[in-house]
N, C-alpha and C positions, 0 to 999 in steps of 0.2 A: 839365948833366953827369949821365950814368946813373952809380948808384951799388947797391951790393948793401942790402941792407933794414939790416941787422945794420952797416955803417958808415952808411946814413943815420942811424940816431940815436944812436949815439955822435959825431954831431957839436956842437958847443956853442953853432953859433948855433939848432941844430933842436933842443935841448932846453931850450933860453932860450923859446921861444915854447910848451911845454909846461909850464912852471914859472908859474902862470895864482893867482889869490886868491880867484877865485871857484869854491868847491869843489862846491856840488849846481846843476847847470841845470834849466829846469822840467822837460827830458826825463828826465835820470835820477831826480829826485824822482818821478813819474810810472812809472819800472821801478822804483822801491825800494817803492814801496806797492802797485804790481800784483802782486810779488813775494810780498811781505809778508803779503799778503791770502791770496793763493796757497797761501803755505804757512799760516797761520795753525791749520788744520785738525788737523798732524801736529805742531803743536810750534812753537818761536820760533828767527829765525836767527840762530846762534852763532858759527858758524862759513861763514867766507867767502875761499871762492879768486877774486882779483881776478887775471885776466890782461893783461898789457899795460899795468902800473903806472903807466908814465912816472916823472913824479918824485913822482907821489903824489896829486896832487890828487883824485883818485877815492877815492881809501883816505881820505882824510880825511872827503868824505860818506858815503863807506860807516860809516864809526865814526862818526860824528855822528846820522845817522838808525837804524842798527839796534842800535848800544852793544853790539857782540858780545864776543863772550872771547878770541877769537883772529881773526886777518887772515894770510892768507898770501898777498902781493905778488909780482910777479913780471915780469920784465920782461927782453927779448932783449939790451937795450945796460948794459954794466956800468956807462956815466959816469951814465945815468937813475935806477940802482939806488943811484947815489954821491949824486946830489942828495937822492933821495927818501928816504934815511937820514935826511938833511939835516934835511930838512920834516919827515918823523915825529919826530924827537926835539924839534924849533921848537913844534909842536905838542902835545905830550906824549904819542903814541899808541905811541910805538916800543916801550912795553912789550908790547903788544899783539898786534903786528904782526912778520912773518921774511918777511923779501924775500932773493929767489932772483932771479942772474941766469939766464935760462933762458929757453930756442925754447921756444916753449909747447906745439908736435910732441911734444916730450920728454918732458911733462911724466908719469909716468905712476907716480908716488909715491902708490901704497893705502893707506898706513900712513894719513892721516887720510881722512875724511870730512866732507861739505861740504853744509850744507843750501842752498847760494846759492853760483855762479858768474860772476862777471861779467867780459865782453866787451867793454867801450866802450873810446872812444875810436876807433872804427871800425878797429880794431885788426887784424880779419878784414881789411881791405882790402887790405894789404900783404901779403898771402899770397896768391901769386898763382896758385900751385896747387894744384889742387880735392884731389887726393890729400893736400896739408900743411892743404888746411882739414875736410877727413872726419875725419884723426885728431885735431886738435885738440877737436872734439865729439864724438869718440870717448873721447877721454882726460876729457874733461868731464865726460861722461856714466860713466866711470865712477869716479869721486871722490865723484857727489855720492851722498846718500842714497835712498832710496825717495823720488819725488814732491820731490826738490831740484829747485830752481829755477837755470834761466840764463836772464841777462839780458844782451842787447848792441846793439850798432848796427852797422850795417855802409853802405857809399856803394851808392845805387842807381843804376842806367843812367838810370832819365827824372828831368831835374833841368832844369837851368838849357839852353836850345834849342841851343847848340853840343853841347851832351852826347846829349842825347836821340837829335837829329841820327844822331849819331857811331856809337853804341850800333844806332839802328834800321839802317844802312848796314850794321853788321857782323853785323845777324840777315841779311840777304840771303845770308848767305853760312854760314847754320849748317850749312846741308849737309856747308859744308867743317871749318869751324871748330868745330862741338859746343859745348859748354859756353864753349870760349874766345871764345864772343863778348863776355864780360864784360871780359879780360883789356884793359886800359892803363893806360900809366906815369903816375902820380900824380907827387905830393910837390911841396916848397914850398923855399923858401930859394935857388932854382937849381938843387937836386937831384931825378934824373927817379928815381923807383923804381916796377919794375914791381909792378903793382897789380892788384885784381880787383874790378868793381862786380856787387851782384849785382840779380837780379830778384827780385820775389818768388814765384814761384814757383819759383827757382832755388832759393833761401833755406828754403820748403817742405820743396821735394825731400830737400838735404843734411841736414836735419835731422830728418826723418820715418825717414830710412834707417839713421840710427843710432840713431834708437828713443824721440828726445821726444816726448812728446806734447800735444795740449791746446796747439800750438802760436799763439802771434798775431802778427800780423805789421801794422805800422803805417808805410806815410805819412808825412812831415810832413801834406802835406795831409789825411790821415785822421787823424792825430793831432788838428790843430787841429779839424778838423770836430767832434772829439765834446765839447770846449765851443765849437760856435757859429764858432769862429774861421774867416778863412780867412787861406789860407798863401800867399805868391808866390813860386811856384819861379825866378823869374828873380832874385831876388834873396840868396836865403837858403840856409843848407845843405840839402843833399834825402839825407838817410840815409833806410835801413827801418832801423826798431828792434823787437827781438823779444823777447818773454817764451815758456817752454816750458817743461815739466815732465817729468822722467825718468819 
């Protein structure tokens, strides 16, 4: 069943498989310290806009690894922002933390500023147009401070060989297509939601244009390569995850 992004996850069997106990993976432990390091130069991170909350489990590693003073959470589906109430106060962080339900297109509230942004949960994916994903790193970028860092993941075109496949068939036709050769419907539970995988130098591009700099962009495979490891795209998630600096 095709579904629009904003009732895919106000549904409750799609937000049960987000309500998760394990809160940092090795990959975002891995963005929280390349971050960290990052900014280490200009001061410590205090302040943290996390977009695409879900029910929280991200906001809980983020205050566990950075112990900041404030969190501002944020997430499109108001039943996600009802759960993740839930879990911040289960957890005791809610003092901490203001979750907003909110298109993160929208977000564009100057009044604070942000040494750290963060994007996972391949949150980018589900935005399937390039114009709703410019502003959103638009609106990022300008929240955060001098040299504030964003961190996120987003799904890549080469993954597991149906995808890759799929992905290389619709560059033959960039001619026609442009940018949307990234664009297809995702999602899980039986619901199709149109979606966007990127390249990385797609990834690059969007992000150079709005003015990050010092951008990196990683692989699972290049992840694992830089301890030794190797990765098997036929079996495992295949995100790009990126660190960049305002």
């Amino acid at each position: 069943m095709k579904i629009e992004n904003k009732n895919f996850w106000e549904k409750e069997e799609v937000i049960a498989t987000q309500d998760m106990t394990t809160f940092i993976s090795d990959l975002e432990k891995f963005m929280f310290e390349s971050s960290a390091k990052r900014y280490s130069n200009f001061g410590e991170i205090k302040q943290i806009k996390a977009f695409g909350c879900g029910t929280g489990r991200e906001v809980k590693g983020i205050a566990t690894f950075f112990k900041p003073k404030k969190i501002i959470a944020s997430d499109i589906s108001e039943n996600m922002i009802k759960k993740c109430n839930e879990n911040l106060k289960s957890w005791g962080i809610d003092s901490i933390t203001e979750t907003l339900v909110l298109d993160a297109k929208d977000f564009t509230n100057v009044k604070d500023r942000f040494q750290l942004a963060t994007v996972l949960n391949s949150m980018l994916t589900y935005v399937a147009a390039r114009e709703d994903r410019l502003k959103i790193f638009e609106n990022i970028h300008q929240i955060l401070v001098p040299n504030g860092v964003i961190i996120g993941a987003v799904h890549n075109q080469v993954g597991v060989p149906a995808k890759t496949i799929y992905f290389k068939l619709r560059s033959l036709f960039s001619i026609f297509l442009g940018e949307k050769v990234g664009n297809r419907y995702t999602g899980f539970k039986g619901f199709k939601v149109a979606g966007y995988y990127y390249t990385k130098k797609g990834l690059i591009k969007d992000l150079a244009q709005i003015g990050f700099k010092d951008i990196e962009i990683y692989s699972m495979e290049e992840y694992f390569a830089l301890d030794g490891r190797k990765y098997d795209r036929k079996k495992g998630y295949n995100n790009l995850i990126f660190i960049a600096s305002k």
